[in-house]
Backbone as a printed PyTorch tensor [residue, N CA C, xyz], in Angstrom:
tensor([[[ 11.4310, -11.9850,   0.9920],
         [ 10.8260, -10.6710,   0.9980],
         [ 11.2160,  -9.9350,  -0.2720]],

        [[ 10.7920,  -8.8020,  -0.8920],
         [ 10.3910,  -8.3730,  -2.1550],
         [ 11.2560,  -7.2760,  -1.8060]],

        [[ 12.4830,  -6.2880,  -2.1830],
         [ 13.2440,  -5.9080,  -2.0520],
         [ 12.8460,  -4.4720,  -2.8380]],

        [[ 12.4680,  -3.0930,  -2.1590],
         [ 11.6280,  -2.5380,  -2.4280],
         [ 13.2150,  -1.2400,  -2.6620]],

        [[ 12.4280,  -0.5390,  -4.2290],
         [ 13.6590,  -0.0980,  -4.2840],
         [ 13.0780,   1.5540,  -5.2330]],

        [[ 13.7030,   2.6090,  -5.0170],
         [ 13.2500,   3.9920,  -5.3810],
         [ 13.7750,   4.5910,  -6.3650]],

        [[ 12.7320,   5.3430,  -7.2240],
         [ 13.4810,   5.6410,  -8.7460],
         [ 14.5370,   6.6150,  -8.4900]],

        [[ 15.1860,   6.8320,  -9.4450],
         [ 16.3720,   7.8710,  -9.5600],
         [ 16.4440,   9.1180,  -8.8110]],

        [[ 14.6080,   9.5650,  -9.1370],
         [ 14.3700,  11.0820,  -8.8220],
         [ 14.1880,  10.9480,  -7.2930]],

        [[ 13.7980,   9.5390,  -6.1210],
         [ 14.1030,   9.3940,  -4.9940],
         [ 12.6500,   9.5100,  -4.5570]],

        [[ 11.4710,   9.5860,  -5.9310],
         [ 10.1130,   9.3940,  -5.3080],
         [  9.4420,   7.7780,  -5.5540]],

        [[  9.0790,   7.3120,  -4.4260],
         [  8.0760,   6.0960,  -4.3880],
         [  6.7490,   6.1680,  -4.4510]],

        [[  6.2390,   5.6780,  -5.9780],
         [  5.1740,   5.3310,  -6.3770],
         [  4.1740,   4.2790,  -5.6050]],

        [[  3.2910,   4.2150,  -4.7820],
         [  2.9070,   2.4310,  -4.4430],
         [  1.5260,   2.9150,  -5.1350]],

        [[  0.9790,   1.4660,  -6.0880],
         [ -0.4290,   1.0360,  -6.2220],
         [ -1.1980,   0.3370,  -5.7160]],

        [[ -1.9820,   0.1130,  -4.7970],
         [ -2.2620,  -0.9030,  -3.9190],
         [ -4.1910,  -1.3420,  -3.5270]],

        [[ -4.5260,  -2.7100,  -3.5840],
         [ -5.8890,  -2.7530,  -3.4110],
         [ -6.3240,  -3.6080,  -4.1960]],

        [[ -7.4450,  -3.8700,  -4.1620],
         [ -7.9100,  -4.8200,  -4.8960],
         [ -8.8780,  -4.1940,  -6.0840]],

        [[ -9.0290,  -5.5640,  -6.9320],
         [ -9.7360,  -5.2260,  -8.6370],
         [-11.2410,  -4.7390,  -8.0490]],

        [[-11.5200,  -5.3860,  -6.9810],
         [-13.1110,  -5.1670,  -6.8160],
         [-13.1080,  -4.7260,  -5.7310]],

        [[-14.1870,  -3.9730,  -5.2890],
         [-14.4850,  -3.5290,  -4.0580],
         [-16.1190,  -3.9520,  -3.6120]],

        [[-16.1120,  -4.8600,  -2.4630],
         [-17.8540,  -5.4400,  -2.2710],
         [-18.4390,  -4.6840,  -1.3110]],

        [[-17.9720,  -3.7050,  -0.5670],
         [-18.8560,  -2.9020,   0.1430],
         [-17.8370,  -1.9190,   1.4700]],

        [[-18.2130,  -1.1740,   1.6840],
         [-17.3600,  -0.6170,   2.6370],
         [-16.5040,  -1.2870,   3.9140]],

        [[-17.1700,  -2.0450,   4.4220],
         [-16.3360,  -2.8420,   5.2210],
         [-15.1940,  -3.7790,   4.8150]],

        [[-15.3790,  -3.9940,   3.3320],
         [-13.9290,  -4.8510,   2.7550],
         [-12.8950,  -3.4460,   2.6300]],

        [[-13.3110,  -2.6790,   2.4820],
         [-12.8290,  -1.3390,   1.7570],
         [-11.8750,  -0.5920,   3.0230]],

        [[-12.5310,  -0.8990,   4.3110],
         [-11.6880,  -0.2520,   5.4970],
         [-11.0540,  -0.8960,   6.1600]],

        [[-10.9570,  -2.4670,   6.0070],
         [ -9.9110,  -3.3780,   6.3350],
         [ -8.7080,  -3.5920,   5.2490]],

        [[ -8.7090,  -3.3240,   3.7210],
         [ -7.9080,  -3.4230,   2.7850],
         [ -7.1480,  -2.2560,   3.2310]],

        [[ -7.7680,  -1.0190,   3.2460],
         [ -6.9380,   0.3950,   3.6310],
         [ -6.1470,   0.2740,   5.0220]],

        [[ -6.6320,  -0.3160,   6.1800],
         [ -6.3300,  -0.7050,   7.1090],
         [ -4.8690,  -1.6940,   6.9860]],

        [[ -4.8750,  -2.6850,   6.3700],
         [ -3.6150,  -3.1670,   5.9210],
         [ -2.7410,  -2.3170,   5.1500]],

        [[ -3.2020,  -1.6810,   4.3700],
         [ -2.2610,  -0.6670,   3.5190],
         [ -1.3190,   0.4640,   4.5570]],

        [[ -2.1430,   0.8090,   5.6410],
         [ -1.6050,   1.7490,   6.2640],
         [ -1.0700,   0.7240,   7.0620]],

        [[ -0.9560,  -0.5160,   8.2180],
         [ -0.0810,  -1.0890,   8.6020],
         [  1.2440,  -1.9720,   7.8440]],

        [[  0.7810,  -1.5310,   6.2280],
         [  2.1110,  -2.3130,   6.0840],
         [  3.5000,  -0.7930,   5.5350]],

        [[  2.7690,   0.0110,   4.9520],
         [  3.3050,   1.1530,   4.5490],
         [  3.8600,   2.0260,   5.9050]],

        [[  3.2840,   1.4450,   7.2060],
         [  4.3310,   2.4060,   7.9890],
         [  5.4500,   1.7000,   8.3210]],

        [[  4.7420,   0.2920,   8.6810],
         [  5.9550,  -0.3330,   8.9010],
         [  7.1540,  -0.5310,   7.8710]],

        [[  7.1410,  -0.3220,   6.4900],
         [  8.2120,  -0.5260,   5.8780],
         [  8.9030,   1.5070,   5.5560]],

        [[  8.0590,   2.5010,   6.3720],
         [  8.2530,   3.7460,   6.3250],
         [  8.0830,   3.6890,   4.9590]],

        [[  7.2570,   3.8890,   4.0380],
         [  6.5780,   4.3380,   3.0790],
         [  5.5050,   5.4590,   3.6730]],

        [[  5.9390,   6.9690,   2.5850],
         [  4.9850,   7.7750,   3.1890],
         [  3.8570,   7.7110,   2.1300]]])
């Protein structure tokens, strides 16, 4: 696992998603993972 770690000032940056987007339904399952993995690691 990737050992997730916070700058000095104590704010976390995340960039997340893909290069392309093919239509809304890829678009609300990608976000959909984003929000189940960001709560579970408590990323706000």
């Amino acid at each position: 696992m990737i050992e997730l770690k916070n700058n000095p000032a104590g704010n976390f940056f995340l960039l997340a998603g893909p290069c392309v987007i093919e239509g809304e339904e890829m678009a609300m399952r990608i976000a959909e993972r984003i929000v189940t993995i960001t709560e579970k690691l408590q990323i706000p």
